[in-house]
C-alpha positions in Angstrom: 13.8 2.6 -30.8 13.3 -1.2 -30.3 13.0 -2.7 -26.7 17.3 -3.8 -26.8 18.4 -1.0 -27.6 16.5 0.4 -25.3 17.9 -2.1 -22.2 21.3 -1.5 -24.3 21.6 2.2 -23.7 19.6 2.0 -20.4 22.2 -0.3 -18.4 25.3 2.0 -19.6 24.6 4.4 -16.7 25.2 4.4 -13.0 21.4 6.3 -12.2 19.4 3.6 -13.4 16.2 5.7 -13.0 17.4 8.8 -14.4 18.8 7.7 -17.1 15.2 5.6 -18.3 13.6 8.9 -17.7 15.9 11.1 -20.3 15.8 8.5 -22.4 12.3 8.1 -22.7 11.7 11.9 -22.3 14.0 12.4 -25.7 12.1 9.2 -27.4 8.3 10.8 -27.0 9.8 14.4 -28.1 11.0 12.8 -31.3 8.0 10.8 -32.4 6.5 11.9 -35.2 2.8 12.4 -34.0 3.0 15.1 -31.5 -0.1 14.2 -30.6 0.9 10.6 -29.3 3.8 12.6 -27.8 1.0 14.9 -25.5 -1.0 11.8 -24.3 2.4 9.6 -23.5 3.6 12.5 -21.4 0.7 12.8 -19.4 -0.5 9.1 -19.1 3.0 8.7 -16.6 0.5 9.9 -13.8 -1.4 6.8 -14.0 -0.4 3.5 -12.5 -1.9 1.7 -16.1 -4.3 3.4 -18.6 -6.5 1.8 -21.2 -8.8 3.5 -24.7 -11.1 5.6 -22.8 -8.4 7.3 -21.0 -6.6 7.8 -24.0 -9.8 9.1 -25.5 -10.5 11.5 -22.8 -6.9 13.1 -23.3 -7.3 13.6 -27.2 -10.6 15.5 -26.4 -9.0 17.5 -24.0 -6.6 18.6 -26.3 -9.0 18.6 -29.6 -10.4 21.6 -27.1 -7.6 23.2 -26.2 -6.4 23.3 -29.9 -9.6 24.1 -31.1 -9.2 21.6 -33.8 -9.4 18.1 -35.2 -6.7 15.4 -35.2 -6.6 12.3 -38.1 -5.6 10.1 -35.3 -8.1 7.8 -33.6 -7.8 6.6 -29.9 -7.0 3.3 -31.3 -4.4 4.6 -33.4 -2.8 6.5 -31.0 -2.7 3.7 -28.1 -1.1 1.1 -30.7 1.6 3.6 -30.5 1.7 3.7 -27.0 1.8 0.2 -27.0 5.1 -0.2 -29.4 7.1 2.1 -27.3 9.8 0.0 -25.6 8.7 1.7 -22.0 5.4 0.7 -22.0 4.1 -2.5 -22.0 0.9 -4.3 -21.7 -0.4 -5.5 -18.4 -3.8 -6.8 -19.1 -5.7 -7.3 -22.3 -6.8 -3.7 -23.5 -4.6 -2.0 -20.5 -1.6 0.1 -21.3 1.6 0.3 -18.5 4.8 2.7 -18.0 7.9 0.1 -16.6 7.6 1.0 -13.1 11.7 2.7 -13.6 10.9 4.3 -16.3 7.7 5.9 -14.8 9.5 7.2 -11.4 11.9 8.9 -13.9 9.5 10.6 -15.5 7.5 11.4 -13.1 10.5 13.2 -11.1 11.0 15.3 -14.2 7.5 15.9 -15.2 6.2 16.7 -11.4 8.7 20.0 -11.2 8.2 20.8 -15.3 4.7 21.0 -15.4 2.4 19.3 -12.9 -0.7 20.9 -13.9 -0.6 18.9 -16.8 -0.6 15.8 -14.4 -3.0 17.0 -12.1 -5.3 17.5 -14.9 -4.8 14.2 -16.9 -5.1 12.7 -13.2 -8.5 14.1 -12.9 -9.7 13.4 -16.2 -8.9 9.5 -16.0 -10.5 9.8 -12.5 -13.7 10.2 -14.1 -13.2 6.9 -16.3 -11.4 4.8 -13.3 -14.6 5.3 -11.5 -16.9 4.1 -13.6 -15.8 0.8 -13.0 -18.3 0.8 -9.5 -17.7 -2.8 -9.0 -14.1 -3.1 -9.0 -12.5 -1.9 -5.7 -8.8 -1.9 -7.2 -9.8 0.2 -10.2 -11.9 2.3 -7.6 -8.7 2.9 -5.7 -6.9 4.1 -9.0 -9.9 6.9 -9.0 -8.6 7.8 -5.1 -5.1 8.1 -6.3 -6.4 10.4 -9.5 -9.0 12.6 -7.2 -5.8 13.1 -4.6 -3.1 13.7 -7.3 -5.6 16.5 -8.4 -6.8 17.6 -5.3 -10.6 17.3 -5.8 -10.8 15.8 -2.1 -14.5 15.8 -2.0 -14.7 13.1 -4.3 -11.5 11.4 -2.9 -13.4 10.9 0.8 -16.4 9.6 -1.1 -14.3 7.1 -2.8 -12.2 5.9 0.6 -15.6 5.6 2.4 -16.9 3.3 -0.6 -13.6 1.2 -0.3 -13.6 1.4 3.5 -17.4 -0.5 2.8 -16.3 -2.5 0.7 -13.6 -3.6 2.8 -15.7 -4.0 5.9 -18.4 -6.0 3.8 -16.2 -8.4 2.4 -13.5 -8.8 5.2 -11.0 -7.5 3.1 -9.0 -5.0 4.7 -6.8 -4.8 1.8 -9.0 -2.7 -0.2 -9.1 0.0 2.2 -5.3 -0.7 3.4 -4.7 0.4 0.0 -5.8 4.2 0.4 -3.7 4.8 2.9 -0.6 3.7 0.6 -1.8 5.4 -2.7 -2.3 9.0 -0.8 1.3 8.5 0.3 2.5 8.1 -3.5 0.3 11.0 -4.3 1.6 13.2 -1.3 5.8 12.6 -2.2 3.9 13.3 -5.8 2.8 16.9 -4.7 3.4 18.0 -0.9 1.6 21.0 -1.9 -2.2 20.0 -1.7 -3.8 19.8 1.4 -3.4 16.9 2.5 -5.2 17.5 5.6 -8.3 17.6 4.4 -8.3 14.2 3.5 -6.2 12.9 6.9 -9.1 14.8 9.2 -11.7 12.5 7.3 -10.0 9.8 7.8 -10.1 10.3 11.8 -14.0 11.4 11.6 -14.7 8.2 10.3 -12.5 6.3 13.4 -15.4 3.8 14.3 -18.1 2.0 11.9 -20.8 -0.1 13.1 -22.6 -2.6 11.2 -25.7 -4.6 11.4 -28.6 -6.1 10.0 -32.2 -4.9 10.8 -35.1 -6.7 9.6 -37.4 -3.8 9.4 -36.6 -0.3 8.9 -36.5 1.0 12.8 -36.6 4.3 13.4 -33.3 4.4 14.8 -31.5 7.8 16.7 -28.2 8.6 14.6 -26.3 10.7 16.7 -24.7 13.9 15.7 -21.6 14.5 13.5 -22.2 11.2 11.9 -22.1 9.4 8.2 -24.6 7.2 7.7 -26.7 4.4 5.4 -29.3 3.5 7.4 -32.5 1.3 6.2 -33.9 -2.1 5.9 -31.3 -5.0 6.0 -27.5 -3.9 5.9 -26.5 -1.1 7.6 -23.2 1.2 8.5 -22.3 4.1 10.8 -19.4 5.9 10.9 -18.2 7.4 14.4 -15.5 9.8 15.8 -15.6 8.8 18.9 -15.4 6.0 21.1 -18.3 7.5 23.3 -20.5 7.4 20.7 -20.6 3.6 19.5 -20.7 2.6 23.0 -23.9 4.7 23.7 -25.4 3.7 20.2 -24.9 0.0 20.6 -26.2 -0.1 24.0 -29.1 2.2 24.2 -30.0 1.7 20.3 -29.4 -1.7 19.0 -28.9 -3.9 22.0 -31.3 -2.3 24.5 -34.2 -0.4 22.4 -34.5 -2.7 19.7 -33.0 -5.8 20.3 -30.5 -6.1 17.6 -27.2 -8.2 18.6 -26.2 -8.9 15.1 -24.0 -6.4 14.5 -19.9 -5.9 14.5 -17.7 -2.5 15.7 -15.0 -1.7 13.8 -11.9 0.8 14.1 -10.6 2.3 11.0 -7.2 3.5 11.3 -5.5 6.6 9.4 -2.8 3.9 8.1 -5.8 1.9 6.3 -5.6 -0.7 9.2 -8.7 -2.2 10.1 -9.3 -3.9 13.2 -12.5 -5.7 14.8 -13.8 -4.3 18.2 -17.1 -5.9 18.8 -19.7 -8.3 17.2 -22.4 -10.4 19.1 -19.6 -12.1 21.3 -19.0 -8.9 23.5 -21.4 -7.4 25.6 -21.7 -4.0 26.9 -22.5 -3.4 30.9 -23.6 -0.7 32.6 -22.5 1.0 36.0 -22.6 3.9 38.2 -19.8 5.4 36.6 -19.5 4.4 32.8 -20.8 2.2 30.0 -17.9 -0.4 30.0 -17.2 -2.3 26.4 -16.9 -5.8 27.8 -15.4 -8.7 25.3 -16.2 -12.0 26.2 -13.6 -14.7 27.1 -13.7 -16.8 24.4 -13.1 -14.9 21.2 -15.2 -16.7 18.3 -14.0 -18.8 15.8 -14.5 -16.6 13.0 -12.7 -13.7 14.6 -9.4 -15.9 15.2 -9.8 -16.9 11.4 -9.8 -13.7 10.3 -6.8 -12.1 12.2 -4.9 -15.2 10.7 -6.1 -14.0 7.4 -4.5 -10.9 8.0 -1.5 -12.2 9.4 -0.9 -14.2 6.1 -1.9 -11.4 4.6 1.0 -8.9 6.1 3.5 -11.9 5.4 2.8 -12.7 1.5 3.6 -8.9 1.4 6.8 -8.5 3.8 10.4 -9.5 2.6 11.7 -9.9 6.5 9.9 -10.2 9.7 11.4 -9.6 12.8 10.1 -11.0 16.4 10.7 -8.8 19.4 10.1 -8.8 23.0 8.0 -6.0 23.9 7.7 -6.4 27.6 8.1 -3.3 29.9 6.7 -0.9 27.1 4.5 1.3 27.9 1.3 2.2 25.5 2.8 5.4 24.7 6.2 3.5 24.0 4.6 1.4 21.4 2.6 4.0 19.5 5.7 5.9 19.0 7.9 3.0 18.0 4.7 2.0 15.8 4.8 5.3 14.2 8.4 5.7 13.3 8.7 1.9 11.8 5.4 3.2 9.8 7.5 6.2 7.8 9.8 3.1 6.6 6.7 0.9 4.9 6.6 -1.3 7.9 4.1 -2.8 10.1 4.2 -3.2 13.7 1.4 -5.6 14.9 1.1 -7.4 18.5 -1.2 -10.0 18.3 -1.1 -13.5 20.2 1.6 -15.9 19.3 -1.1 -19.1 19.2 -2.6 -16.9 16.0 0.8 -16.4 14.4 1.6 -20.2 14.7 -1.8 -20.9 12.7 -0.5 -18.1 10.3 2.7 -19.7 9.4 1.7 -23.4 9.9 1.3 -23.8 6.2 3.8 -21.6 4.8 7.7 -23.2 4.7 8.8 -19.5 4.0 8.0 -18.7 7.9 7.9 -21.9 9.3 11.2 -21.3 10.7 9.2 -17.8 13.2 7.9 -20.8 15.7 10.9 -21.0 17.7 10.8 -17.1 18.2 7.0 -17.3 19.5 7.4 -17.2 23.4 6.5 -14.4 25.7 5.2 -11.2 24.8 5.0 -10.9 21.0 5.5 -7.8 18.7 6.2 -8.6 15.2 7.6 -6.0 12.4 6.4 -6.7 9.0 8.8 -5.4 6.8 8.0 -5.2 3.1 10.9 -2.9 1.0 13.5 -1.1 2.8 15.1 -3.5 5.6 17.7 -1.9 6.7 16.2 1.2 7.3 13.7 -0.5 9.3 16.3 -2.4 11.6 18.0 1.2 11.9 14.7 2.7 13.2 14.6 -0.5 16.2 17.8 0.0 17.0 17.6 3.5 17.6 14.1 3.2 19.6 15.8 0.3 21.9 19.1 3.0 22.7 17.1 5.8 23.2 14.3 3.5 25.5 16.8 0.5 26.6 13.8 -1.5 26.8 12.2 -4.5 24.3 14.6 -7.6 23.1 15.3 -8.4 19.5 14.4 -12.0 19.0 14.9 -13.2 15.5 13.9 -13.0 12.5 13.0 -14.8 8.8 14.1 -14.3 5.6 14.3 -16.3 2.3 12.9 -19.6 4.8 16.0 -18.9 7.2 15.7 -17.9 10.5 18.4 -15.3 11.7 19.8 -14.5 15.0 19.9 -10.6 16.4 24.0 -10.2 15.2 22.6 -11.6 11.3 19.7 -8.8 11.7 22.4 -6.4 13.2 24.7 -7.2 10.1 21.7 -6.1 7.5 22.3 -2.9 8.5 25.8 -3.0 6.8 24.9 -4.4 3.1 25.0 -1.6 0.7 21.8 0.3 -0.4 19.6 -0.5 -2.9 21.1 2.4 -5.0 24.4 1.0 -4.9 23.2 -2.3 -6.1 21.2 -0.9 -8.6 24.6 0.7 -10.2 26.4 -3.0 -9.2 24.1 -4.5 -11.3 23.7 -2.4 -14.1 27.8 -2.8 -14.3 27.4 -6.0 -14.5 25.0 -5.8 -17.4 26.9 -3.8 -19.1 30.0 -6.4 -19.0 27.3 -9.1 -20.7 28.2 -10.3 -24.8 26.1 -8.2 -26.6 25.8 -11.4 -28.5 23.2 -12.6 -25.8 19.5 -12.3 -27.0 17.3 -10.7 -25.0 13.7 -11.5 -25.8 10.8 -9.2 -25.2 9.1 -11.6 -22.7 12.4 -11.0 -20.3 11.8 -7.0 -20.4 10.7 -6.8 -16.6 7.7 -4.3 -15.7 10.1 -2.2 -13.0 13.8 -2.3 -13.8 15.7 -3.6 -17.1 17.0 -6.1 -14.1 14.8 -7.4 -11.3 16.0 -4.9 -8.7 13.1 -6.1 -6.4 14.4 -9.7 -6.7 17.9 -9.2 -5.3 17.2 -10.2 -1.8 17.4 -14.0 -3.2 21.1 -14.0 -2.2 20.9 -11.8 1.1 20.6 -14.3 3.7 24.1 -15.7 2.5 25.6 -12.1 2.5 24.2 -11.7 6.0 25.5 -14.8 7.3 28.6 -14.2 5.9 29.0 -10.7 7.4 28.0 -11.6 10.7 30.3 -14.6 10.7 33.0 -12.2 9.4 32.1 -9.8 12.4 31.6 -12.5 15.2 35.8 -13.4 14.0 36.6 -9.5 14.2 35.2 -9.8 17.8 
């Protein structure tokens, strides 16, 4: 099957994804090499797979066969590579289109996901071997959590969460948190707690530089790499760094060059302490003092982030959070977190060096007044602005500001009319009617074949700040 008729047969149904996945499904059981056939159908775990993965897999089956195969690796991932599903991401790495891959993945998971789990753990074993390379590291989390060998999952989050902490790149722990949500919609069956209670052991991390190897006191119930130079501690409890960093580094041994960090369960990271905050001591408690002039380096950095959460967020939305209570915000943070979104609160001087530079969110500086809470919201935006809405009937507290999108800023009725645009699904079967109605006559070269969808699905948005003007102009005249 070449890659057209492949998009040709592909657009002619209404379930875009299901469709790509019986039509790929029937494609691998009618190749000639079954062999080629066995390592496709398995491969669909991975998020890309390269020669030694495909290697591992022919062994495995060379043993369960308990024979010999003519095939070679190579010779099998050329044919992987001239399927019109797969495509190449990266010299010598291999691909499913993202479409194709949910597809199968829905069929494959309630078929036979042993067979996953086990290809999952053998590519684990090759994904890790790349030590220095935190994204391929994360790959080997996702395959240790698909096949629920947890043990070596935690290992490989507390390597990223160093990593992460090392380079001030909360990114590459950020992503844990989103891979072990793939893997748990994967298979809700594996305990997933396991790997959630390690994440809440490991709340705090402290770490600092010591010039000599001190003989320092780790307290109980505690990971550690302690030694000459660079060193980290993880913490459960908030008890615990405060005693450590006063009675240890600070008082016993003099040490103020070190930072505090809290790790969330979501893979957010945030910066507590470093040599700018002091701890004091009273008659009732050891009190975690910050000074008043927050450094430099830490403003820099929650800009960083900031940019960060908006190069990955289709619509941000400014609210009012005044009159909330903690409580109030950790639950409204919690329910905008099942939709992919981020809540953050953070001062609205940081956010105007954030989008200073960016023309995209330029237009979020007349929304920065008062009490700040921003939502980054990075797929599904109207589930999102249903989730608000709801938390602001049931509280009647908070005031929707504004928003951006697309470079435009929109008022509280635009966001309200999101809410009324059709779901991606019903696009999805818009468009691929409206493929389907194209001259066949019209080339379609391979460089066009998009990695998710046969159409950019994720690139629709580029007309939805007209649609949402329009509706709410259409409503405002209904009114």
């Amino acid at each position: 099957m070449t890659v057209e008729s492949f998009l040709k047969e592909l657009i002619s149904s209404k379930s875009v994804t299901e469709k790509a996945a019986v039509i790929a499904d029937n494609t691998l059981k009618g190749l000639e090499e079954e062999t080629t056939a066995y390592i496709a159908q398995r491969c669909v775990i991975l998020h890309w797979f390269d020669r030694r993965i495909v290697q591992k897999l022919l062994l495995k089956k060379k043993k369960l066969d308990k024979k010999d195969f003519d095939l070679s690796p190579a010779k099998i991932y050329e044919q992987l590579a001239s399927l019109p599903f797969i495509h190449s991401i990266y010299p010598g790495r291999l691909a499913y289109h993202n479409t194709t891959r949910e597809g199968l993945l829905n069929r494959y998971t309630e078929k036979n996901p042993e067979s996953l789990k086990d290809a999952a753990k053998l590519a684990a074993l090759v994904y890790s071997s790349y030590t220095t390379n935190p994204t391929i590291l994360g790959e080997a989390f996702f395959c240790y959590a698909v096949a629920g060998k947890f043990e070596e999952a935690i290992k490989l989050m507390n390597d990223l969460l160093e990593i992460a902490l090392l380079k001030q790149d909360p990114q590459v722990y950020k992503s844990t948190a989103q891979l072990q949500r793939e893997a748990e919609n994967l298979f809700p069956s594996n305990n997933w707690q396991l790997l959630t209670e390690a994440k809440e052991k490991r709340k705090y991390v402290i770490i600092w530089n010591d010039s000599e190897k001190s003989k320092i006191e780790i307290p109980i119930n505690t990971v550690d790499k302690i030694g000459q130079g660079k060193n980290l501690l993880y913490l459960s409890r908030k008890e615990q760094y405060i005693d450590f960093a006063f009675q240890q580094l600070r008082g016993k041994f003099k040490i103020g060059d070190y930072k505090i960090y809290q790790a969330y369960s979501d893979g957010e990271i945030n910066l507590l302490h470093d040599e700018g905050a002091f701890l004091e001591k009273n008659s009732q408690s050891k009190k975690f003092i910050v000074g008043r002039n927050k450094r430099l380096r830490d403003k820099k950095a929650i800009v960083s982030q900031l940019k960060f959460f908006l190069s990955e967020s289709q619509l941000v939305l400014v609210i009012d959070y005044q009159g909330l209570s903690v409580a109030e915000i950790t639950d409204l943070r919690q329910r905008l977190h099942s939709t992919g979104t981020i809540c953050k609160i953070t001062k609205n001087t940081l956010m105007r060096f954030a989008v200073a530079s960016d023309d995209n969110w330029l237009p979020m500086m007349q929304f920065l007044k008062g009490s700040s809470a921003f939502f980054f919201i990075k797929d599904d935006m109207k589930a999102a602005i249903n989730v608000y809405q709801k938390f602001q009937k049931e509280t009647r507290k908070s005031e929707l500001r504004g928003g951006v999108l697309e470079g435009t800023a929109l008022t509280p009725d635009e966001i309200e009319a999101i809410s009324e645009l059709p779901s991606k699904e019903e696009l999805m079967a818009r468009i691929a009617n409206l493929l389907k109605s194209i001259p066949t006559q019209v080339a379609i070269s391979l460089d066009a074949v998009p990695t998710g969808l046969a159409v950019g699905i994720d690139d629709i948005p580029m007309s939805v700040v007209r649609a949402v003007k329009a509706l709410s102009e259409r409503n405002c005249q209904k009114g």
